[in-house]
C-alpha positions in Angstrom: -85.1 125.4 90.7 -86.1 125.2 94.6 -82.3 127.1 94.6 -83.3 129.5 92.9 -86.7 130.6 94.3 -84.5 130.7 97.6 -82.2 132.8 95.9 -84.3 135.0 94.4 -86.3 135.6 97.8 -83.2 136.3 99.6 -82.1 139.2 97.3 -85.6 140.4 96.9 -86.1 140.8 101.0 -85.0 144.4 102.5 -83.7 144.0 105.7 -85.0 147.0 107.9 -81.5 149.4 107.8 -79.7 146.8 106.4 -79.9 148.3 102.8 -80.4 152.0 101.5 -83.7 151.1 101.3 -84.8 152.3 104.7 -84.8 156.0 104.6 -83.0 157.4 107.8 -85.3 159.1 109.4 -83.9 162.7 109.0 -87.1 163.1 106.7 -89.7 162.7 109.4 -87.9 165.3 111.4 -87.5 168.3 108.5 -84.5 167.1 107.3 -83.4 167.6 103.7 -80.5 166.1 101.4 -78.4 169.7 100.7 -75.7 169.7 97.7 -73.1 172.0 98.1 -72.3 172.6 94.1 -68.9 174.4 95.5 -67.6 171.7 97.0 -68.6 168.8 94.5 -66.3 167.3 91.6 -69.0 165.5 89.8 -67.1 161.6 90.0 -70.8 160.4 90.4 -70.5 158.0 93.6 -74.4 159.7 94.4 -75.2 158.6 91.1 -74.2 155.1 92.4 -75.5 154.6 95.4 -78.8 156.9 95.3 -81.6 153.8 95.5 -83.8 156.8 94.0 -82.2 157.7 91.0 -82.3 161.6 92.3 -78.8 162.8 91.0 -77.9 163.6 87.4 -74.1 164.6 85.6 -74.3 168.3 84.7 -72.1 167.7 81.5 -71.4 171.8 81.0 -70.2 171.7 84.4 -67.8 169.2 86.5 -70.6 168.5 89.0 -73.6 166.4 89.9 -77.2 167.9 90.8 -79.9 166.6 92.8 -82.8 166.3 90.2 -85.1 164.7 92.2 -84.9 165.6 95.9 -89.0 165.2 96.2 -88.3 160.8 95.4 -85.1 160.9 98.3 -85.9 158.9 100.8 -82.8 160.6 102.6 -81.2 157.2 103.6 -78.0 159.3 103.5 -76.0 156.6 101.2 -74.7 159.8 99.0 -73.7 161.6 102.2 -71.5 158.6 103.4 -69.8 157.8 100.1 -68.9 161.5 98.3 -65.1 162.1 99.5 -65.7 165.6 99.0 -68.7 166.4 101.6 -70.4 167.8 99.3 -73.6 166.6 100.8 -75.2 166.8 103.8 -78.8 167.1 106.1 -80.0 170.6 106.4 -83.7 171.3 107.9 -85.9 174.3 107.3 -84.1 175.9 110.2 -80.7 175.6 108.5 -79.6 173.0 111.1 -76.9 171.2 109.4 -75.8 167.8 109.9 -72.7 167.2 108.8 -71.1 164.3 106.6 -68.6 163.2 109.7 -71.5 163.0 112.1 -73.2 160.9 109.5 -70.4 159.1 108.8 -70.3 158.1 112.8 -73.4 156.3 113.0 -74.5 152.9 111.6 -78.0 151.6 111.1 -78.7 148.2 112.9 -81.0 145.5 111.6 -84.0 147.0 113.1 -83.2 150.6 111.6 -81.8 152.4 114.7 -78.2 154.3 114.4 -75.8 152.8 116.4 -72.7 154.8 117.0 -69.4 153.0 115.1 -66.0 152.9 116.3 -63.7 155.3 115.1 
């Protein structure tokens, strides 16, 4: 039983960037999750990975829309994993960033973005 407990705790604890969890940060500074509906196929890997639930399937069409963009935390988990870029960060300005440059960066234990090698 003690086993358990310890296992229980161990999943329930969200390491700071280690998890989806932790929004980005692209939120505090105006920074929006943008679906591009041209460039989607709808296979649903947001649908996966959103920790929000903020993607649905548009049946009448072959894509996926962001439902709920008001719950994203914008912890950029859809952005990394669509193969077709059909996400990215946009801000008020129209400031893009890009899937790749998203791609680039990893979050550390303490929530920073560290730059991966390529």
């Amino acid at each position: 039983i003690i086993l358990t407990i310890i296992v229980v705790i161990l999943i329930s604890i969200d390491l700071t960037g280690l998890t989806p969890m932790h929004y980005s940060g692209f939120l505090d500074k105006g920074y929006r999750i943008q679906h591009d509906t041209a460039a989607c196929r709808g296979d649903g890997v947001c649908l996966d990975v959103c920790p929000r639930h903020c993607f649905i399937r548009i049946k009448e069409k072959p894509f996926i829309s962001l439902s709920s963009p008001e719950t994203c935390i914008n912890c950029g988990a859809c952005i990394v994993q669509c193969q077709y870029d059909a996400l990215m960060f946009m801000n008020a300005k129209e400031v893009k960033v890009l899937p790749e440059e998203i791609r680039r960066y990893k979050l550390t234990l303490s929530g920073k973005r560290k730059e991966t090698e390529q």
